[in-house]
PLY file of the C-alpha trace (Angstrom):
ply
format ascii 1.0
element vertex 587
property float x
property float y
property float z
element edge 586
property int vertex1
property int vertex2
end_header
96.88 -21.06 74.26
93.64 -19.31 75.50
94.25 -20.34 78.92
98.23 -19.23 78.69
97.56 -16.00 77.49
94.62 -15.58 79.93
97.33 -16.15 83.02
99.17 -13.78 81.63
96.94 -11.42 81.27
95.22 -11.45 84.78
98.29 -9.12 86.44
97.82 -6.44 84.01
93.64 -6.78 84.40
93.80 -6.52 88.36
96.32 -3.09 87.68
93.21 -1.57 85.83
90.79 -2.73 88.15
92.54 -1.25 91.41
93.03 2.14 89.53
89.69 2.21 88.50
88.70 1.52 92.49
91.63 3.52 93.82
90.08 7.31 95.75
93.34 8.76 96.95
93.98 10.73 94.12
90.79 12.15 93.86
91.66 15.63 95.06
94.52 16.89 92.88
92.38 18.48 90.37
91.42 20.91 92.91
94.67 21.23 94.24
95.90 22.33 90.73
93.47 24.77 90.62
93.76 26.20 94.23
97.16 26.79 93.26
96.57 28.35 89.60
93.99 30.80 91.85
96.63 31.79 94.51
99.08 32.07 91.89
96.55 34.48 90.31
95.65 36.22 93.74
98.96 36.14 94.70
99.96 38.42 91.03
97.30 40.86 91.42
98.37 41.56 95.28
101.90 41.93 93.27
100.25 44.54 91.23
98.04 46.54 93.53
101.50 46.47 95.85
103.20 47.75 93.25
100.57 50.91 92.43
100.39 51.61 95.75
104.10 52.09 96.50
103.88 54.45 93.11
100.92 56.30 94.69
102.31 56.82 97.68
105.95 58.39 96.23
103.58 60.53 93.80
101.51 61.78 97.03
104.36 62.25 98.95
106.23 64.16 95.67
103.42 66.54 95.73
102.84 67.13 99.16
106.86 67.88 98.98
106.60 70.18 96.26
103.44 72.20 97.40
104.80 72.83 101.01
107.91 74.08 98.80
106.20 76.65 96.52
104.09 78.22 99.47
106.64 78.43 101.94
107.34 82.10 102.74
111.19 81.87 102.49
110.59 80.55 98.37
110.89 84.04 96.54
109.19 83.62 92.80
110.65 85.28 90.83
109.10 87.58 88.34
111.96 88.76 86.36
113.88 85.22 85.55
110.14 83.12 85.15
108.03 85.93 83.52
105.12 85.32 86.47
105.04 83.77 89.67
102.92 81.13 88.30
105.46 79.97 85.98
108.18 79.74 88.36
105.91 77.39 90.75
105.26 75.04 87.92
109.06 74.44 87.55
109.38 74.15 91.25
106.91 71.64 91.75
108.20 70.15 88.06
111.88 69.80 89.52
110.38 67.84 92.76
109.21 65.42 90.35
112.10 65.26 88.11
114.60 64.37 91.16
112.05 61.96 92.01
111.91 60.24 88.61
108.53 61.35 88.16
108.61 63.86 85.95
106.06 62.34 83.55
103.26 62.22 86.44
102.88 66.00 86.85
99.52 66.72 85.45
98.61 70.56 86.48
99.52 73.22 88.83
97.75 76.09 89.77
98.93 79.35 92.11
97.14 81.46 93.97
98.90 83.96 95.24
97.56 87.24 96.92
99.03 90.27 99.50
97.18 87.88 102.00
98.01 84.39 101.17
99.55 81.54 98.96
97.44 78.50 98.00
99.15 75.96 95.89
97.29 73.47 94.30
98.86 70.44 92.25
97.50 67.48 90.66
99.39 63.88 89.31
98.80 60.73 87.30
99.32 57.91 88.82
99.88 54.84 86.53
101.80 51.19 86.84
102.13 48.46 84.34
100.77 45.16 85.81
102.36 41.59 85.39
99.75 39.44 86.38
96.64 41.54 86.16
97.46 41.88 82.56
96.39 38.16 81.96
92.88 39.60 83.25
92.18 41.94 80.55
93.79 44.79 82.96
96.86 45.93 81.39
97.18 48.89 84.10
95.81 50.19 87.37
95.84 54.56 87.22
94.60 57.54 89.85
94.87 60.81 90.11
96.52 62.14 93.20
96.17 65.54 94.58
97.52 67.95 96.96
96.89 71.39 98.49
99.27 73.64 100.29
98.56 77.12 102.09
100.55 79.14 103.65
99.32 82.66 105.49
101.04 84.98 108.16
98.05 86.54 110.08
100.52 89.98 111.03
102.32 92.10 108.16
104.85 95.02 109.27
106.03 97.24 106.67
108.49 99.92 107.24
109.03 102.63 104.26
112.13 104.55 104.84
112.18 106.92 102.93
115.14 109.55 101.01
114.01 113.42 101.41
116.96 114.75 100.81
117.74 117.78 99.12
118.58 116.11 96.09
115.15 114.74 95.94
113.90 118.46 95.04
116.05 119.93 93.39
114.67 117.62 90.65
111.27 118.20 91.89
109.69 115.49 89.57
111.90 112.76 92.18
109.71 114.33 95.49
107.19 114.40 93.34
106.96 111.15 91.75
107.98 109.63 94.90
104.25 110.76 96.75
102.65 109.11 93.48
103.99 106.37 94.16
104.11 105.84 97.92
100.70 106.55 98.16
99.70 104.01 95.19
101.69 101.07 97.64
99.52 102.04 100.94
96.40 101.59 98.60
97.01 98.95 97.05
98.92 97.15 100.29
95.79 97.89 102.82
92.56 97.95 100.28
91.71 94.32 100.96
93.14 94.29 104.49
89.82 94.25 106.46
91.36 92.65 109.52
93.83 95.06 110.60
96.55 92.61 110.04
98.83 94.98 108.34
100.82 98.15 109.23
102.91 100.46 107.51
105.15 102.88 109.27
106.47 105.56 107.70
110.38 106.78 108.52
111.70 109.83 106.16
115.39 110.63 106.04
117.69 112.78 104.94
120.93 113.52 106.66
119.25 112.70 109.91
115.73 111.15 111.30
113.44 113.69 113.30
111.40 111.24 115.38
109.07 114.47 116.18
108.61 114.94 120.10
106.27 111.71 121.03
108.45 109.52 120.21
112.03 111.42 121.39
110.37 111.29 124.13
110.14 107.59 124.85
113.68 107.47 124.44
116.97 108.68 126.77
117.73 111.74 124.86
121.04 114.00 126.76
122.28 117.07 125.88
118.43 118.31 124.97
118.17 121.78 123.66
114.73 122.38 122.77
114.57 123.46 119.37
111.16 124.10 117.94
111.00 120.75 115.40
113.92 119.41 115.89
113.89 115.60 117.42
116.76 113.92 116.19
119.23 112.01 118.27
122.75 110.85 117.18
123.33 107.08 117.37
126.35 105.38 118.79
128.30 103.20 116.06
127.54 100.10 118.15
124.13 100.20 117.79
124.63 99.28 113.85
125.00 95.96 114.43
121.75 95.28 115.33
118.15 95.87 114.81
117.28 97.09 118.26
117.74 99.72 120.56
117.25 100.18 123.65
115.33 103.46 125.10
117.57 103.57 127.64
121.09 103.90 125.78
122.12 107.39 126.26
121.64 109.10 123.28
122.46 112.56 122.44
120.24 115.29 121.01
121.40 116.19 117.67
121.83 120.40 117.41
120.39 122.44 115.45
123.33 123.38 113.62
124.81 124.61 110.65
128.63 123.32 110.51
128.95 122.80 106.49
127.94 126.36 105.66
130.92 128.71 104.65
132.46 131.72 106.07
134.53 134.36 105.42
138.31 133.93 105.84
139.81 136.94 104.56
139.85 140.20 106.49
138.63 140.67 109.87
135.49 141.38 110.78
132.57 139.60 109.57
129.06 140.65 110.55
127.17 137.90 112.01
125.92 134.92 109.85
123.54 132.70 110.57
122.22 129.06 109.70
122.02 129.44 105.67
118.45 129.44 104.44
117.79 127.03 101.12
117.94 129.12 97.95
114.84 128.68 97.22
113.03 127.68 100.35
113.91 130.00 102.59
112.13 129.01 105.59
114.29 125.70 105.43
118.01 125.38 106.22
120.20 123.32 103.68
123.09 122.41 105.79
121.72 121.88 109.16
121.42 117.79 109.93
118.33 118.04 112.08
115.80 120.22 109.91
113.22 121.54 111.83
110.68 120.31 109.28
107.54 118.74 111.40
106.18 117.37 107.81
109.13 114.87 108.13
108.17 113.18 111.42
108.17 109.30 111.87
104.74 107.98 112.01
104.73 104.38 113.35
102.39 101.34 112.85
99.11 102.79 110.73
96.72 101.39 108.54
94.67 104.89 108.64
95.05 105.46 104.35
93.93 108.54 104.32
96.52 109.64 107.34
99.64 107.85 105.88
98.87 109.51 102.44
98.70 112.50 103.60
101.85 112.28 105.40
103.40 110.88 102.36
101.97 113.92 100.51
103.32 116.29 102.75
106.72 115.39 102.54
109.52 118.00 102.39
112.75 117.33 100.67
115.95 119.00 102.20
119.12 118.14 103.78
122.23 115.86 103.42
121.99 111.87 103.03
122.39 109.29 105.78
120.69 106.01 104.79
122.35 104.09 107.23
120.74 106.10 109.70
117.60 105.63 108.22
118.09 101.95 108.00
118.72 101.68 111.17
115.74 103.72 112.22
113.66 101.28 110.32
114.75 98.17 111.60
114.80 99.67 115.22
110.57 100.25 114.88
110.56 96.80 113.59
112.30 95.08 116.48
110.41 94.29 119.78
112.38 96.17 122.09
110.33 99.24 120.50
106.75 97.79 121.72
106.71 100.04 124.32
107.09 103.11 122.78
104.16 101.89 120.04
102.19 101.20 123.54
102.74 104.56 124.80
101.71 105.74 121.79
98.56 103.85 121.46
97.77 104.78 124.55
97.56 108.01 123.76
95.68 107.53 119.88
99.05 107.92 118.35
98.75 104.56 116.98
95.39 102.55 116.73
94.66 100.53 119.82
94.80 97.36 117.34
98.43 97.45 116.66
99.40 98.68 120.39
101.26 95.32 120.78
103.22 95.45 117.68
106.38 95.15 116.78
105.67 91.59 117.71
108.63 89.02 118.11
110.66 87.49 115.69
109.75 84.51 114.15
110.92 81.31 115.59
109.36 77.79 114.08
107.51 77.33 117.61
105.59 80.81 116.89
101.96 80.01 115.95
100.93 83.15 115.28
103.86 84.25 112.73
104.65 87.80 111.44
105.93 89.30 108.10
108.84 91.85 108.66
108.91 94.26 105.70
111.89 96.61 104.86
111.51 99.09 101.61
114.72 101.12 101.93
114.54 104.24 99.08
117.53 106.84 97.86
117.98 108.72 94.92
121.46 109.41 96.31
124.75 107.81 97.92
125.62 108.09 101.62
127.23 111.87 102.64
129.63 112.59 104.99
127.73 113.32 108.15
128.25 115.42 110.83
128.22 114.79 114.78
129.03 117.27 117.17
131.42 117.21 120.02
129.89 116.70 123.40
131.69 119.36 124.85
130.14 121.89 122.07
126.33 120.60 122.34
124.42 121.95 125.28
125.52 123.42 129.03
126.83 127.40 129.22
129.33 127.93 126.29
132.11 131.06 126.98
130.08 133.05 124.39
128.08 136.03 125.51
125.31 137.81 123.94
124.46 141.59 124.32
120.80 142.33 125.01
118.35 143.57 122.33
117.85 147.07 124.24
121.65 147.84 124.67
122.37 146.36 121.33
120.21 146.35 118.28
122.76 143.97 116.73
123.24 141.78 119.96
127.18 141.40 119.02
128.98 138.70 120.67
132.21 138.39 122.64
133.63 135.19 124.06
135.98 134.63 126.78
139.42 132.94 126.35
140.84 131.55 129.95
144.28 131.74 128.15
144.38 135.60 128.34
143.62 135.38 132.47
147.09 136.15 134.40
146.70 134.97 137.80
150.36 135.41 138.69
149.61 138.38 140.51
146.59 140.61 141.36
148.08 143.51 139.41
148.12 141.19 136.61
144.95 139.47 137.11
143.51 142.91 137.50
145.04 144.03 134.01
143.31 140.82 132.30
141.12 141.38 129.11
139.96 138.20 128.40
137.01 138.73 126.78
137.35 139.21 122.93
134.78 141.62 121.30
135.13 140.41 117.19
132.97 143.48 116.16
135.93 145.39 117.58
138.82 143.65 117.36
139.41 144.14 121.10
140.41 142.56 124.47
138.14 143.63 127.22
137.78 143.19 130.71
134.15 142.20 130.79
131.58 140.72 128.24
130.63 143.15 125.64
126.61 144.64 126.33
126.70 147.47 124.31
129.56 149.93 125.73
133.15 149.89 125.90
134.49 149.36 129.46
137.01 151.77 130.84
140.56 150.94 130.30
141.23 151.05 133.60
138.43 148.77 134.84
139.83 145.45 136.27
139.21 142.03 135.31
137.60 140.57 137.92
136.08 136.39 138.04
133.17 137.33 140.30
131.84 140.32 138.62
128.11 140.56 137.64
127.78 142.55 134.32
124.59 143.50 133.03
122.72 143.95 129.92
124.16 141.15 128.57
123.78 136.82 128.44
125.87 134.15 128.91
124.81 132.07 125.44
124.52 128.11 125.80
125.81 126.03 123.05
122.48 125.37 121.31
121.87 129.67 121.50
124.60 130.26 120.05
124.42 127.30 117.07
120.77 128.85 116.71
122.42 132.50 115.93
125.40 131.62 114.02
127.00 129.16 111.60
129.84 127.44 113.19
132.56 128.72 110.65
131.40 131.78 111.73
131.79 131.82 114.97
135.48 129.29 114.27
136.57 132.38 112.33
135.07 135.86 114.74
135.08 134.08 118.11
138.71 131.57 118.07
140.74 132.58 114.82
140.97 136.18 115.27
141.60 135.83 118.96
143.39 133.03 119.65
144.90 131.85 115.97
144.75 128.47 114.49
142.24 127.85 111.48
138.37 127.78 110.74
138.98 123.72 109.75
141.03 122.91 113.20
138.40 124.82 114.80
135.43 123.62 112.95
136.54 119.70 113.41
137.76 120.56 116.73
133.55 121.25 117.16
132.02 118.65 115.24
133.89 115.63 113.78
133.04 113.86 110.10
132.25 110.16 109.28
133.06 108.90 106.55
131.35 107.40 103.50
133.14 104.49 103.82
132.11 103.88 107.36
128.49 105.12 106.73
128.48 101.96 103.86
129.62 99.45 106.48
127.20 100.82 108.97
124.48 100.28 106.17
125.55 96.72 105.37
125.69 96.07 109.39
122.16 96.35 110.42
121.06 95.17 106.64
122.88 91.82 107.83
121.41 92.14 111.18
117.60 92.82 109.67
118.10 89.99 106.87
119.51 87.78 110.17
116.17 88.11 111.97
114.30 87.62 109.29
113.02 90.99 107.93
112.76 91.27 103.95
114.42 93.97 102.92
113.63 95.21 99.20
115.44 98.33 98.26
114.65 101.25 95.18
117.72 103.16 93.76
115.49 105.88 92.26
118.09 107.31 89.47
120.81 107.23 92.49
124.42 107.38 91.32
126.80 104.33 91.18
127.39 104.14 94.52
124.14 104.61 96.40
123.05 101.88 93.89
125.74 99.46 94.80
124.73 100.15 98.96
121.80 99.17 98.45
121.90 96.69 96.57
124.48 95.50 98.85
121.28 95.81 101.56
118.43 94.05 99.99
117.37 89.98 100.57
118.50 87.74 98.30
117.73 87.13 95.28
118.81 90.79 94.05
116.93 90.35 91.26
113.50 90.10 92.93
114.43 92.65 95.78
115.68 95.24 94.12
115.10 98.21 91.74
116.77 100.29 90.01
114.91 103.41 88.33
115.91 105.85 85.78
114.37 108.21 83.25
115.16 106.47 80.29
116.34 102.85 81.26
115.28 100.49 84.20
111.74 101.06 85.35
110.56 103.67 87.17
109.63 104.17 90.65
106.04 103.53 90.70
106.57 100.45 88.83
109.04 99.55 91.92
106.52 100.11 94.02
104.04 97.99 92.49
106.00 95.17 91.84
107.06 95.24 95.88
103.35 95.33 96.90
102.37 92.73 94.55
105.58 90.42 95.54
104.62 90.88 99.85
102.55 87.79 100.43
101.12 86.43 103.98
101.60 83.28 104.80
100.23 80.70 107.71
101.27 76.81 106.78
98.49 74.64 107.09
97.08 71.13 105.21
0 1
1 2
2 3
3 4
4 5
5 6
6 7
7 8
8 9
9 10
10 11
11 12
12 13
13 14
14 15
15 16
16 17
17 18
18 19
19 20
20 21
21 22
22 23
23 24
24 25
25 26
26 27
27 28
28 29
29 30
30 31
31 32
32 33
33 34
34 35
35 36
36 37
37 38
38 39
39 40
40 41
41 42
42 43
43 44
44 45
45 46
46 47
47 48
48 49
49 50
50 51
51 52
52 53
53 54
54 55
55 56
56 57
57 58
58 59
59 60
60 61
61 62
62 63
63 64
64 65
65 66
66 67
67 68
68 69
69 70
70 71
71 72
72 73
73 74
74 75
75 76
76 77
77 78
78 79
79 80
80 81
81 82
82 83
83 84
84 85
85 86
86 87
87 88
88 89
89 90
90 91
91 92
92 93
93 94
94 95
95 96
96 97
97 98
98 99
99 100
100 101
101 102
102 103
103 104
104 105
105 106
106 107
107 108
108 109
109 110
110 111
111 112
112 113
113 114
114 115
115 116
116 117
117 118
118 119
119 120
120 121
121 122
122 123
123 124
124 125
125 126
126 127
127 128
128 129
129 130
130 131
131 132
132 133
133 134
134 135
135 136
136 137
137 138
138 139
139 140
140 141
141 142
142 143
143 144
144 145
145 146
146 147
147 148
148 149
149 150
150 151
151 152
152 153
153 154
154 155
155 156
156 157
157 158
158 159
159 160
160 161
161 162
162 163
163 164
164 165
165 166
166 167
167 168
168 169
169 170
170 171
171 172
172 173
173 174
174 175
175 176
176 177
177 178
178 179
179 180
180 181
181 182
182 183
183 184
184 185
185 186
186 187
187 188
188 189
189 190
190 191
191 192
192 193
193 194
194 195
195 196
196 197
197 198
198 199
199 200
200 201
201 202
202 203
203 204
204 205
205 206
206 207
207 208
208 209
209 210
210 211
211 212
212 213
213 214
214 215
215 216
216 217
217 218
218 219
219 220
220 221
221 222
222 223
223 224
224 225
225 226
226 227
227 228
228 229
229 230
230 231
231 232
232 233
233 234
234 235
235 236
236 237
237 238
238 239
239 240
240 241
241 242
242 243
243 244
244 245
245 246
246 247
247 248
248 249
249 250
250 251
251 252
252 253
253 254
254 255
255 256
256 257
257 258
258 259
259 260
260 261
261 262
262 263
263 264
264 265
265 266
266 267
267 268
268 269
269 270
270 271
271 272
272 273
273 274
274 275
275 276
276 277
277 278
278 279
279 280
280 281
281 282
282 283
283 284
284 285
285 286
286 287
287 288
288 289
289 290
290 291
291 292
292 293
293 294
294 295
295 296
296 297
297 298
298 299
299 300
300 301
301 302
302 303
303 304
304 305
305 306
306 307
307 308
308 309
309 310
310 311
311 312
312 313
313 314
314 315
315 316
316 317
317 318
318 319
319 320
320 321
321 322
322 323
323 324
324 325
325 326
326 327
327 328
328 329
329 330
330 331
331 332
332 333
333 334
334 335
335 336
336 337
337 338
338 339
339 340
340 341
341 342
342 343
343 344
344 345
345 346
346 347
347 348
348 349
349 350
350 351
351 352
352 353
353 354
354 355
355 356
356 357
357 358
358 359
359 360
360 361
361 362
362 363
363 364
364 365
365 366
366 367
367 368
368 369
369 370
370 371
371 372
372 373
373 374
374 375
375 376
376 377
377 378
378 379
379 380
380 381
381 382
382 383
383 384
384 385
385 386
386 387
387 388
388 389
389 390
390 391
391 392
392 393
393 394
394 395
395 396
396 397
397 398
398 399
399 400
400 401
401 402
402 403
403 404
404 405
405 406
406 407
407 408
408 409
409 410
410 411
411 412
412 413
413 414
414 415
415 416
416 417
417 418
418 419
419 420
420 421
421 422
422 423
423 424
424 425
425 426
426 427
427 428
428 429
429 430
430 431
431 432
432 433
433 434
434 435
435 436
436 437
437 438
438 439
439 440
440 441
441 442
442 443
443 444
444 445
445 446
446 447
447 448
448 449
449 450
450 451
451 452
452 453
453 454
454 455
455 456
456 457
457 458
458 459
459 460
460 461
461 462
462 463
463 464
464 465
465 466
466 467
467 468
468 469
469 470
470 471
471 472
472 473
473 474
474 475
475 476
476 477
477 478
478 479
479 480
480 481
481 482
482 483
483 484
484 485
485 486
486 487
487 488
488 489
489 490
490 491
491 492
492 493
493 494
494 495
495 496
496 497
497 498
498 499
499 500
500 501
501 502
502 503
503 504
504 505
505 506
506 507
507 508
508 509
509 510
510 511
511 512
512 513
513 514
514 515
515 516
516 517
517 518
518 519
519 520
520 521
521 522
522 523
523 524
524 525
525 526
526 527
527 528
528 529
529 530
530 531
531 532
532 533
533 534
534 535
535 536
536 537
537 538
538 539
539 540
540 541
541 542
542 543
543 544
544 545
545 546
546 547
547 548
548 549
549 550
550 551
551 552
552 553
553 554
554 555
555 556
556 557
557 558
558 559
559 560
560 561
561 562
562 563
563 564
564 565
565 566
566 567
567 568
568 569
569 570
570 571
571 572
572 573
573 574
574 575
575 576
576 577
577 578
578 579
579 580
580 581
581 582
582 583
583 584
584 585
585 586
């Protein structure tokens, strides 16, 4: 039985003695745990993968977002945020929010100044790990954070300014106006120790007197020479963009007074001339060029005490043409005027350090990038504005003129070519062209004092003395032109003062002064110059013109002002100056 059950046995014994002596096995322990450790390795790579892919959106979110907020086309908006560092928060909060981030955001600051913007934003970073987790390390966190600045080394500002008559007949608008004007050059050029920003100053009223340095950079016909008087007319075409060339030929707007009435009834009149201002009367209400040198366009200064005083000195009279001074504006901003700021600074018109401005337009190539500034002010609307016929501006007009010593009154006569009968001599002989209002008489010669004979002859190569041959701009200079629609063409040759008057000098429109406006305001916006615009207690429809005018949003670039609603005009002011930024992107 023993010996049985050892046989049996001896299999099973030799299986337990081979395992026992068996090596090839002797490694899977460490196998197992190679494995558990790469498993291990292989979770927290998972993990740290995983962070870094959050990281890196969260950087990228906030580099996005800063670049955003200090880029010089993103207006913040005081009115709809309440402060400009509230509407950066929700800037660089939206960012986030598309990103599905919008629980990362941890702080934003602004810094925002007339020189510069300097954003500054900081975000958690946190992920959940999977395997790290089994480690005691339920989560691996940063804080990422990014800086953006942006800066514009060159700021050009022009203020065109309303100085109409409107502006003093409620002297506290001229007034208030200077306050303010002269608060924005302070508080726009106090910290600018760099010369990096000019203002240029550009009054109008129905008409822009350049002053004689700079008429003279430009290809001004039909010149007359009036003391103070530098105005030239512009062709429509040049509305429809900011520039204009000095050599476009542009006519010399006369001094003239075509809106002033005259007497109709009766016959004769005794002279009247250009109508003085009420009140004022070394001013003239209704000419369109006033001869005010007060009112002269001063270009590219950062000389406070010079541009206040200019602002000071202001005069209001005069119609309203802000599409004229609009386009003034716009046309010192463009680069085709450089050369007339040269010329100027050549001669210490302009300081030497802004001889090369205006500089070009921004393109994104342009390193050293400039800040186009348009404040466009009226109290008013847009008035009907006058423009003379060429044929009635300059040259020898058929008026004459008796001299001082012959005449104490110097009375005028003109001469009609319709009363000359060259048929015949006989007839030609018995002409009396030559209409003496003062009179009521045909004469044979221009009147200088005396009545000719009857019997003297009309003859086309006399010589008469004692008396002058007026040009167009001596005559506008002596006499209204109803006056001289009614004495001088009425009386003598019929028709009425209106056919005559518009015969002289034609109208534009409101309508098409408007569309001029919104032309180079779409032409300024299109090269990139901000245009902010004050309705300073203007009616309805100066208001809607400029709004019409101003960059977008309307809410940040334009003002209304008003006595008793709306904010007023130094408050406008302010809030421009504090809104102009410059801007150069860097990181």
């Amino acid at each position: 039985m023993s010996n049985a059950f050892q046989k049996k046995s001896f299999p099973f014994g030799r299986m337990i003695h081979r395992f026992l002596r068996e090596e090839h096995g002797a490694m899977t322990p460490y196998i197992l745990i190679f494995i558990f450790l790469m498993l291990v390795f292989g979770g927290i790579s998972v993990d740290v993968m995983r962070f870094e892919a959050r990281r890196v959106a969260v950087q990228n979110t906030l580099d996005r977002a800063t670049l955003a907020v200090a880029n010089m086309n993103q207006v913040l908006s005081l009115s709809r945020y309440g402060s400009k560092q509230a509407h950066a928060e929700a800037i660089v909060q939206d960012h986030f929010d598309k990103a599905g981030l919008g629980s990362s955001l941890e702080y934003v600051h602004l810094d925002d100044g007339i020189n510069y913007r300097v954003v500054e934003a900081r975000a958690k970073v946190v992920s959940n790990n999977f395997f790290m987790s089994i480690l005691d390390v339920p989560t691996l966190n940063t804080m990422n954070a990014s800086q953006a600045e942006q800066r514009i080394s060159n700021v050009e500002i022009a203020l065109v300014l309303d100085v109409s008559g409107s502006m003093y007949n409620d002297i506290t608008r001229i007034t208030n106006l200077k306050s303010a004007a002269k608060d924005f050059i302070d508080m726009v050029l106090k910290n600018d120790t760099e010369n990096k920003i000019s203002i240029s100053i550009v009054p109008y009223n129905g008409q822009v007197n350049l002053g004689p340095d700079i008429f003279a950079m430009y290809n001004a016909t039909h010149k007359h020479g009036y003391a103070n008087s530098w105005c030239l007319d512009l062709p429509p075409s040049t509305y429809t963009s900011t520039s204009l060339s000095r050599f476009t030929a542009l006519p010399q707007t006369p001094f003239a007074d075509a809106w002033s009435s005259t007497t109709t009834s009766g016959n004769w009149v005794a002279l009247q001339r250009p109508a003085p201002d009420s009140v004022r009367s070394h001013l003239y209400a209704n000419v369109w060029c006033n001869p005010v040198e007060a009112n002269y366009v001063r270009l590219h200064s950062n000389n406070i005490p010079v541009l206040k005083s200019q602002i000071e000195g202001l005069v209001a009279i005069g119609a309203t043409s802000i599409d004229v001074g609009m386009k003034w504006g716009t046309a010192f901003l463009d680069p085709e005027a450089q050369p007339v700021v040269a010329s100027l600074a050549s001669r210490g018109l302009v300081p030497t350090h802004f001889s090369n401005r205006p500089a070009p337009y921004n393109t994104p190539e342009t390193i050293d990038k400039t800040m186009k500034v348009v404040v466009l002010m009226t109290d008013g609307e847009n008035f009907e504005q006058e423009r003379f016929s060429d044929s009635y501006r300059s040259g020898p007009s058929p008026i004459w003129r008796a001299n001082q010593n012959k005449d104490k009154d110097r009375n005028f006569s003109i001469f009609h070519e319709s009363k000359v009968d060259k048929s015949t001599s006989t007839k030609l002989c018995n002409s009396r062209p030559f209409w003496v209002p003062h009179l009521s008489a045909w004469h044979s010669r221009p009147w200088n004092g005396t009545t000719p004979s009857s019997s003297a002859c009309y003859s086309t190569t006399a010589v008469t003395s004692d008396t002058t041959q007026q040009t167009w701009q001596q005559v506008w200079e002596a006499a209204r032109v109803k006056w001289v629609a009614r004495q001088l063409y009425v009386r003598a040759v019929g028709g009425s003062v209106d056919s005559w008057t518009n015969q002289i000098r034609s109208l534009t429109s409101i309508s098409t002064m408007d569309s001029r406006l919104n032309d180079v305001c779409t032409a300024a916006k299109a090269k990139g110059i901000l245009v902010y615009g004050i309705a300073f207690e203007a009616p309805a429809g100066g208001q809607a013109a400029i709004k019409k005018c101003v960059t977008s949003p309307e809410s940040d670039y334009f003002y209304v002002t008003a006595d008793n609603e709306g904010i007023n005009i130094a408050t406008a002011f302010t809030f421009i100056a504090t809104n102009l930024t410059q801007l150069r992107l860097t990181q």
